[in-house]
C-alpha positions in Angstrom: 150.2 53.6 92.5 153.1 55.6 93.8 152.7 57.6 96.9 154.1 60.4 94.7 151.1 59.8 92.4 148.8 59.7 95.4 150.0 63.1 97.1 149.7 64.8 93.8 146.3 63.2 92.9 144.8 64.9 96.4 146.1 68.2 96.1 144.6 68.5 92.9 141.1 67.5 93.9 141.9 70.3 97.0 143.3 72.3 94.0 139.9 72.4 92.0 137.7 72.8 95.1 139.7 76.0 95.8 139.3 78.0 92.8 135.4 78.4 92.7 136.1 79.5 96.3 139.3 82.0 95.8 137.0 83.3 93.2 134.1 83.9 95.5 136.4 85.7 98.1 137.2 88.0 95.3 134.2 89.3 94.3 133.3 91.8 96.2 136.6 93.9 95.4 135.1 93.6 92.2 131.7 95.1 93.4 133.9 97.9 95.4 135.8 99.2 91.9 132.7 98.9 90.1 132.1 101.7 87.3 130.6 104.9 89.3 126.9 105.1 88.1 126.0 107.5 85.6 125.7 110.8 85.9 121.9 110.9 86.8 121.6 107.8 87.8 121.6 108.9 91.5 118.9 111.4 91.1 117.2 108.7 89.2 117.9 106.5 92.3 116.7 109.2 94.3 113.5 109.2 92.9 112.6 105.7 93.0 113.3 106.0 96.7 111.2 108.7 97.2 108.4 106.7 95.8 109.0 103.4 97.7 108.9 105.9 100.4 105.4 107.4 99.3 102.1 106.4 101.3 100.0 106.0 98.2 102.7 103.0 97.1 101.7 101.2 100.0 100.0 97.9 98.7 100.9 98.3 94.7 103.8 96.4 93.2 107.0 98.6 94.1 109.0 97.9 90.8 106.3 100.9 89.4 108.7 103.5 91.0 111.2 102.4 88.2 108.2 104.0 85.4 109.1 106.9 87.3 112.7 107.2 85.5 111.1 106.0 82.4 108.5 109.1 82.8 111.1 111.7 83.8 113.6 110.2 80.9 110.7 110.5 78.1 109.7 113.8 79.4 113.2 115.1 79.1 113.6 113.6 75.2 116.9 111.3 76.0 118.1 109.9 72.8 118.2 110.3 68.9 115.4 108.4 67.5 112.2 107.0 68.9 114.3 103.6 69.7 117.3 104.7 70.5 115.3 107.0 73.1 113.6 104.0 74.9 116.5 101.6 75.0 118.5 104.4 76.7 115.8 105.1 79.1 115.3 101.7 79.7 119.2 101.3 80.3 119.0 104.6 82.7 116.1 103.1 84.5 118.4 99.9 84.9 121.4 102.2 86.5 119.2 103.6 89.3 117.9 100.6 90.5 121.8 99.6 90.8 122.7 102.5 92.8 119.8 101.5 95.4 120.9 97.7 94.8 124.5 98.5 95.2 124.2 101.0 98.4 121.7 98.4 100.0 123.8 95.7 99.2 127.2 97.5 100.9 124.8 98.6 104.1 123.5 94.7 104.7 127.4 93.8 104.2 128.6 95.9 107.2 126.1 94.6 109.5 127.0 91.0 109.3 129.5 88.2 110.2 131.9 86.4 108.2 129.3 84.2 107.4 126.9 86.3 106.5 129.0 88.1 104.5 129.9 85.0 102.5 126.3 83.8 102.0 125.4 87.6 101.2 128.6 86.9 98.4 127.7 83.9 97.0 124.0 85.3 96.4 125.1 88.0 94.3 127.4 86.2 92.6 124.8 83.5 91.6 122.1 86.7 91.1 125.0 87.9 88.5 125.0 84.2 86.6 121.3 84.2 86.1 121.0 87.7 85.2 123.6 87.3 81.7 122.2 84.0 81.5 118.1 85.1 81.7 118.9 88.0 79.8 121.0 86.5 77.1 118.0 84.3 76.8 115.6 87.0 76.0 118.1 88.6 73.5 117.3 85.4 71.3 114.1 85.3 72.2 113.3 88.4 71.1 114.8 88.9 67.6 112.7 92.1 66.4 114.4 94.4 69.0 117.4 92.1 70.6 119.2 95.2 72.8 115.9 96.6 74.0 114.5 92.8 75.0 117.9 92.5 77.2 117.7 95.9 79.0 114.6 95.6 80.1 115.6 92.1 81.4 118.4 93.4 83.2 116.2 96.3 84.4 114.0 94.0 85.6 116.1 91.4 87.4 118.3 94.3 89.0 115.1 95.9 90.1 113.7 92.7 91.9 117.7 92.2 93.4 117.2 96.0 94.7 113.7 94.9 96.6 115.1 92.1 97.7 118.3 93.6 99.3 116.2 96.6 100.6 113.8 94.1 102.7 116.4 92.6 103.8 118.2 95.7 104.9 115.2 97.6 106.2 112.3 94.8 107.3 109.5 97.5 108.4 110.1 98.6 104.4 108.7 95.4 103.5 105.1 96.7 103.9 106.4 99.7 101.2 
């Protein structure tokens, strides 16, 4: 073996253990030009907030404020048909819990180090695998209503990722 051979064997090793890094540096420009949320999904996010926020939560399972977007989005008769209108809500419950996942997620970022920062990356971009991986699984899984099976999966996993981010970010909300 050359030393040619040898120099260019190495820097390809170094080459392939860069990429999945470079990548990881990149993601969060990703997260900052993210799609704006729908146009209610603030309110929506609004009102799940205001429910983690609400004494009578304290000691139930906090992914019931979500049914709260589901209630308001029945009551308001969002969609065409009967299927159509709970996939959509289901998809509009999914948005708000982004907004709080998303806003939670850029407040923890601006209070740590480099590497917090980078572990705080790397979690969401491993939270983003298992989510189209989970819910691609329960697409197949689910054959009589495929769409509806992986929006409530997503709604689901981006709930528990907004809980998550929002003990992290506010501790004393833990006991919410």
């Amino acid at each position: 073996m050359n030393a040619a051979h040898l120099m260019a064997n190495r820097w390809s090793r170094r080459l392939a253990a860069a990429v999945p890094l470079l990548a990881l540096c990149l993601l969060p420009q990703g997260l900052a030009c993210a799609a704006p949320p729908a146009a209610g999904a603030e309110a929506d996010a609004a009102l799940i907030e205001a429910c983690l926020g609400d004494p009578s939560m304290r000691g139930r399972d906090p992914h019931e404020c979500g049914d709260r977007v589901l209630q308001a989005c029945g009551a308001t008769g969002s969609g065409g048909g009967a299927a159509s209108a709970v996939l959509s809500c289901e998809k509009r419950r999914e948005e708000a819990w982004n907004v709080i996942a998303r806003q939670t997620y850029h407040a923890l970022e601006s209070r740590l180090d480099d590497a917090g920062r980078h572990l705080l990356r790397a979690s969401q971009a491993q939270f983003e695998l298992d989510l189209r991986d989970l819910c691609a699984l329960a697409r197949v899984l689910v054959a009589s209503d495929a769409e509806l099976a992986a929006a409530s999966c997503a709604s689901d996993l981006v709930a528990s990722r907004a809980l998550s981010l929002r003990r992290l970010a506010k501790p004393d909300a833990a006991a919410h």
